[in-house]
C-alpha positions as CSV (number, residue, x, y, z in Angstrom):
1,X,-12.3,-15.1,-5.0
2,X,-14.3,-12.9,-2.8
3,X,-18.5,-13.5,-2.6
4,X,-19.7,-10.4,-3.7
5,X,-22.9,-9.6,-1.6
6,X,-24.1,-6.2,-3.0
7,X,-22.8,-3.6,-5.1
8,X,-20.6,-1.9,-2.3
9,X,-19.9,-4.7,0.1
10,X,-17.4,-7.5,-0.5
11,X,-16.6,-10.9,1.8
12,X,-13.1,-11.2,1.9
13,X,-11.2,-13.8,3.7
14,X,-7.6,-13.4,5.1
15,X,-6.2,-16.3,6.7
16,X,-6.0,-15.7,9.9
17,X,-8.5,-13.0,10.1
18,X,-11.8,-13.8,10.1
19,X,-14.2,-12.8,7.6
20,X,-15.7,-9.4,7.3
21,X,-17.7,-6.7,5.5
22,X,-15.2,-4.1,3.3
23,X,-16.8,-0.9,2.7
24,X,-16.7,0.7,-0.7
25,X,-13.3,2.5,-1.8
26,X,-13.8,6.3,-1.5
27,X,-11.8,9.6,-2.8
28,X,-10.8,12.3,-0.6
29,X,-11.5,15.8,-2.7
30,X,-8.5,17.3,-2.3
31,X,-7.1,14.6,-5.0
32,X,-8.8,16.3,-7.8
33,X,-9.4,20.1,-6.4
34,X,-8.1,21.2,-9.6
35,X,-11.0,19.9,-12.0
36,X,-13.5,20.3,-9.1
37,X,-12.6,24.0,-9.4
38,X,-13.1,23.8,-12.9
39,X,-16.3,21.7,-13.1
40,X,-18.2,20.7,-10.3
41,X,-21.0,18.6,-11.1
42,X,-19.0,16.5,-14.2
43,X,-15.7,15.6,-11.9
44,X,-17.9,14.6,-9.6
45,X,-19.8,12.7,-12.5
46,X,-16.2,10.7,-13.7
47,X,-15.2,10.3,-10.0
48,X,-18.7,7.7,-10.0
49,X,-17.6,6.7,-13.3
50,X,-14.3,5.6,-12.3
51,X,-16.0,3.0,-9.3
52,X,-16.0,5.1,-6.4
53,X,-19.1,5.5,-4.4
54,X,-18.1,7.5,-1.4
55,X,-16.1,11.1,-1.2
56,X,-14.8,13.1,1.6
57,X,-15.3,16.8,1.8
58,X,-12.5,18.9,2.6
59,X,-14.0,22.2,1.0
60,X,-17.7,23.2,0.0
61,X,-16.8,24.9,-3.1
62,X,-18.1,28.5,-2.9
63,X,-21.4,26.5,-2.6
64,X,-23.9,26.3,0.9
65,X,-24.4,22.8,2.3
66,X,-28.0,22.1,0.4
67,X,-26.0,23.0,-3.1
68,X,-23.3,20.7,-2.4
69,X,-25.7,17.8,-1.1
70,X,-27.3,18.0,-4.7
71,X,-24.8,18.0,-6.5
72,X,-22.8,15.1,-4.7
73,X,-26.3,13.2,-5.2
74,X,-26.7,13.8,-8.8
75,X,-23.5,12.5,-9.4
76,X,-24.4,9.3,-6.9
77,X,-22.0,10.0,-4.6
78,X,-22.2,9.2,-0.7
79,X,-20.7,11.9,1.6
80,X,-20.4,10.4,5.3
81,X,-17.4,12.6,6.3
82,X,-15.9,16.0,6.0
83,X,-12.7,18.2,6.9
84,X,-12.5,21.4,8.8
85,X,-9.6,23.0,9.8
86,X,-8.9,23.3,13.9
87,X,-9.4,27.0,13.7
88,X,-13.6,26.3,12.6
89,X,-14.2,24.3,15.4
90,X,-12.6,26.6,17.8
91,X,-14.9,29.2,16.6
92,X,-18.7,28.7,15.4
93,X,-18.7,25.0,16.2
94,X,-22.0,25.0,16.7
95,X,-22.6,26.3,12.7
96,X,-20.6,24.0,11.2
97,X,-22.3,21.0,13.2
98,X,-25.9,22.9,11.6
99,X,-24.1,22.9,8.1
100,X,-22.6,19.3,8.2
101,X,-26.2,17.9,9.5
102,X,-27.8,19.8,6.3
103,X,-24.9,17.5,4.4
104,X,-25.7,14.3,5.6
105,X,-22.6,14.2,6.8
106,X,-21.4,11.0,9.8
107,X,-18.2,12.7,10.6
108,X,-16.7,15.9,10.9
109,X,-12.9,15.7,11.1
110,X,-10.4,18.0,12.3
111,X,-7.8,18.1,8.9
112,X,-4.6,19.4,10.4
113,X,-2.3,21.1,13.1
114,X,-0.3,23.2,11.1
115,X,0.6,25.7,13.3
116,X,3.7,24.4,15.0
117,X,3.1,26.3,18.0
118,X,0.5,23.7,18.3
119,X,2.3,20.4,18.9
120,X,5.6,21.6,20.5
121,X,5.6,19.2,23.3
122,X,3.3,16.6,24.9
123,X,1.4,19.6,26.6
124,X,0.4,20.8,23.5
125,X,-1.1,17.6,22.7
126,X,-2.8,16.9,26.2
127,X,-4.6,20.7,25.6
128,X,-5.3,19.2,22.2
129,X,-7.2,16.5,23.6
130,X,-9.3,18.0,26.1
131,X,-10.4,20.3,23.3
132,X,-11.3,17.1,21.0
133,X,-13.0,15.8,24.1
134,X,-15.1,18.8,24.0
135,X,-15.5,19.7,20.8
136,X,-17.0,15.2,20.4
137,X,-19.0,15.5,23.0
138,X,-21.2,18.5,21.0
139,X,-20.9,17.1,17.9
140,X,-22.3,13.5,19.7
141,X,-25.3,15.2,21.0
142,X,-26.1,16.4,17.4
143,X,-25.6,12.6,15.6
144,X,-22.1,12.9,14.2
145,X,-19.0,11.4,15.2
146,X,-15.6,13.9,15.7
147,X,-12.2,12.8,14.2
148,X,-8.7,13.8,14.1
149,X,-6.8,13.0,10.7
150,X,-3.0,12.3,11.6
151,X,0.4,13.5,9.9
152,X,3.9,12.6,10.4
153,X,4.5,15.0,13.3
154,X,2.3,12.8,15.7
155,X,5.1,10.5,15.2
156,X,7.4,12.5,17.3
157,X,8.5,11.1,20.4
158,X,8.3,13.4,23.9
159,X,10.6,11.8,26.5
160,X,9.9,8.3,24.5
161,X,5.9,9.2,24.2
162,X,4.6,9.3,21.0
163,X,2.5,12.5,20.5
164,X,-0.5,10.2,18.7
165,X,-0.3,7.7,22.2
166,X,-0.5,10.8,24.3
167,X,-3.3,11.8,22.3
168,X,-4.9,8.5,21.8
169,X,-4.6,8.5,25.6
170,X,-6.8,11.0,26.7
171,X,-9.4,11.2,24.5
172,X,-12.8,9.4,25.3
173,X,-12.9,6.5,22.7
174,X,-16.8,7.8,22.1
175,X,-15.9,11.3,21.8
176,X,-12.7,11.1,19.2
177,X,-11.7,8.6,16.8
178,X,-8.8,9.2,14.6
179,X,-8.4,9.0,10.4
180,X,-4.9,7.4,9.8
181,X,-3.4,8.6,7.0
182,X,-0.9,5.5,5.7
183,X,1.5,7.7,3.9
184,X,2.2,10.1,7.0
185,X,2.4,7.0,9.1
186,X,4.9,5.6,6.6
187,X,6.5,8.8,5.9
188,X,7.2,9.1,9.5
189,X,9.1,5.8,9.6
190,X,6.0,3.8,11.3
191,X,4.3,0.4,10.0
192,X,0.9,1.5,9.4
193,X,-0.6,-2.2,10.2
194,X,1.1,-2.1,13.9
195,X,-0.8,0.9,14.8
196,X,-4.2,-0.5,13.1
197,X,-3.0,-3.4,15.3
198,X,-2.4,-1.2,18.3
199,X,-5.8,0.7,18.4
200,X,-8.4,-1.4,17.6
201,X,-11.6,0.5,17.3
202,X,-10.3,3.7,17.1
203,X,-9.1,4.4,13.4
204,X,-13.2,4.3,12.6
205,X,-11.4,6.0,8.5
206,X,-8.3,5.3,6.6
207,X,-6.7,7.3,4.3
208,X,-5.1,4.9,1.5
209,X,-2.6,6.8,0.3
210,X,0.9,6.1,-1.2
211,X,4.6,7.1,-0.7
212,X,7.3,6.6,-3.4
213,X,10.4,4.4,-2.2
214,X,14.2,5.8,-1.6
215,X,12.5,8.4,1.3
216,X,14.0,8.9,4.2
217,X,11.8,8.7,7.5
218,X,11.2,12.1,8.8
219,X,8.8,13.7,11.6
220,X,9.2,16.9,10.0
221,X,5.9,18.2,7.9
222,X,6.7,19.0,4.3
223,X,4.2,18.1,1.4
224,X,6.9,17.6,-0.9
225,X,5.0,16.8,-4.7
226,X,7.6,14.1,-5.0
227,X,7.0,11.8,-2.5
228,X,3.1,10.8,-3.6
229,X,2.2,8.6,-5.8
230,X,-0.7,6.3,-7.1
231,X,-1.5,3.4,-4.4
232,X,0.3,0.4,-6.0
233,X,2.7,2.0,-7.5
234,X,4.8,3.0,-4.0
235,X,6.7,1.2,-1.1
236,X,3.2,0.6,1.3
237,X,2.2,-3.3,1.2
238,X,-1.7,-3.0,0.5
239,X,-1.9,-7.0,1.0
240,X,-0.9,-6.5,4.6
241,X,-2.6,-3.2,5.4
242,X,-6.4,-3.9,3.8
243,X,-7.0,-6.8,5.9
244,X,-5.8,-5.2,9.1
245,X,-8.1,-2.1,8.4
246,X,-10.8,-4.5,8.2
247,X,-9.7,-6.7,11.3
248,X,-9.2,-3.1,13.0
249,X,-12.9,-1.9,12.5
250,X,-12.1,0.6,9.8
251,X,-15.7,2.2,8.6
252,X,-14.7,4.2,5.5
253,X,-11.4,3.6,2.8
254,X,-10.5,7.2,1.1
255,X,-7.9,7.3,-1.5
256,X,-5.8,10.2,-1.5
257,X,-2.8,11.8,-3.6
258,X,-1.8,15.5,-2.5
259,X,0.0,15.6,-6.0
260,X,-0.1,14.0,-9.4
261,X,2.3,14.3,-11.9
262,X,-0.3,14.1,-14.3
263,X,-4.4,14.0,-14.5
264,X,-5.6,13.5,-11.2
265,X,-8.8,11.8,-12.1
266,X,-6.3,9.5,-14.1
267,X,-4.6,8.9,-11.2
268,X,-7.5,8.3,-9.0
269,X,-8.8,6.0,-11.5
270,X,-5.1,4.2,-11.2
271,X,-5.5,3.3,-7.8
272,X,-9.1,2.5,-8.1
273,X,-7.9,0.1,-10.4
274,X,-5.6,-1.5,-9.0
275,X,-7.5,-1.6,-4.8
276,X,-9.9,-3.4,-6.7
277,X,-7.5,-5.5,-8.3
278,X,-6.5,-7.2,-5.3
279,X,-9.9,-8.6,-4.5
280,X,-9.8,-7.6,-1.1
């Protein structure tokens, strides 16, 4: 069993691996969007209720950055990272750094390509990173720390290199870190451990998020509602992946499901239950 040491901090022991702090399980937003549309201050309320003591942004809710720092705080929420899309830190970068210092935020992370024109070929993804190397190096200077959050199509191999190596290549290790996502790892045919094994250091936040067995591998990016489920309840091996997040430096564990079939705070609760179940 593991010593607990404080409220949010476990020692876990693995075998091989030595042993190590785990932070506290966290919920990315955009699992319950729905009933924070609905009711702010009370989803954020149950999402403390359920056991989770961190969130990630990836919208401020019609609200300015002191207005959400309140209400994340009455609810007793920590919120050390936050999503913007690569069109916001093209243009006014220097705002959102401003709005994400007023939030307390640690990390502002880049959410998506979704433009297709923008990861066409390993070019694309050089151009990528010299714009990440730019756009860490200001957001350094200020206190925060820049990420990239990964998909499935960084899994796509250019001439036998993988878009995400490329990437990982020429970005400055101080400037860009990256926030692997384990069901587009998984859903892109990839072992999500061998490239928290591969990188050490620079997966600093981990989506935990899982994909329902019987789907094929595929590069291409399509949400598709039937491929998420609760984490537990799909084909990614927790038992392997929690220890090498830890062993890989991993700073901050988000749970995520795009979809739910049913209440999303029920199935947030689901895989809160059941990460904290394993006693890692």
């Amino acid at each position: 069993m593991p010593a607990t040491v404080s409220k949010s901090w476990t020692v876990a022991s693995f075998g091989r691996f030595p042993t190590r702090l785990r932070p506290p399980f966290g919920l990315q937003l955009y699992t319950v969007r729905h009933a924070l549309a609905r009711d702010l201050a009370g989803t954020l309320r149950n999402i403390s209720d359920i056991g989770y003591q961190e969130v990630e942004l990836y919208s401020f809710f019609n609200r300015n950055a002191s207005e959400t720092r309140r209400a994340l705080k009455a609810a007793g929420l920590a919120c050390p990272s936050g999503q913007y899309m690569l069109s916001e830190l093209r243009s006014g970068l220097a705002e959102r750094i401003a709005s994400a210092k007023e939030l307390g935020l640690d990390y502002m992370v880049c959410a998506a390509l979704l433009q297709p024109n923008e990861r066409k070929s390993l070019d694309d993804y050089r151009r990528l990173a010299d714009l990440f190397n730019q756009v860490g190096e200001q957001t350094r200077r200020a206190g925060l720390q820049f990420a990239y959050h990964c998909h499935n199509f960084e899994f796509t191999s250019y001439g036998g290199v993988v878009g995400l190596d490329e990437l990982l290549r020429r970005t400055d290790p101080k400037f860009v870190e990256i926030e692997l996502d384990t069901y587009w790892v998984s859903r892109a045919g990839r072992d999500p451990v061998a490239w928290l094994n591969k990188y050490p250091g620079r997966f600093s936040l981990l989506h935990l998020k899982d994909l329902k067995p019987g789907h094929a591998p595929t590069t291409d990016f399509k949400e598709g509602s039937d491929s998420f489920t609760e984490v537990g309840r799909g084909s990614i091996d927790w038992k392997r992946v929690l220890p090498a997040a830890i062993e890989s430096g991993v700073k901050h564990y988000f749970v995520e499901q795009n979809s739910c079939e049913g209440s999303a705070l029920e199935s947030a609760r689901m895989s809160y239950q059941y990460l904290s179940s394993l006693g890692i």
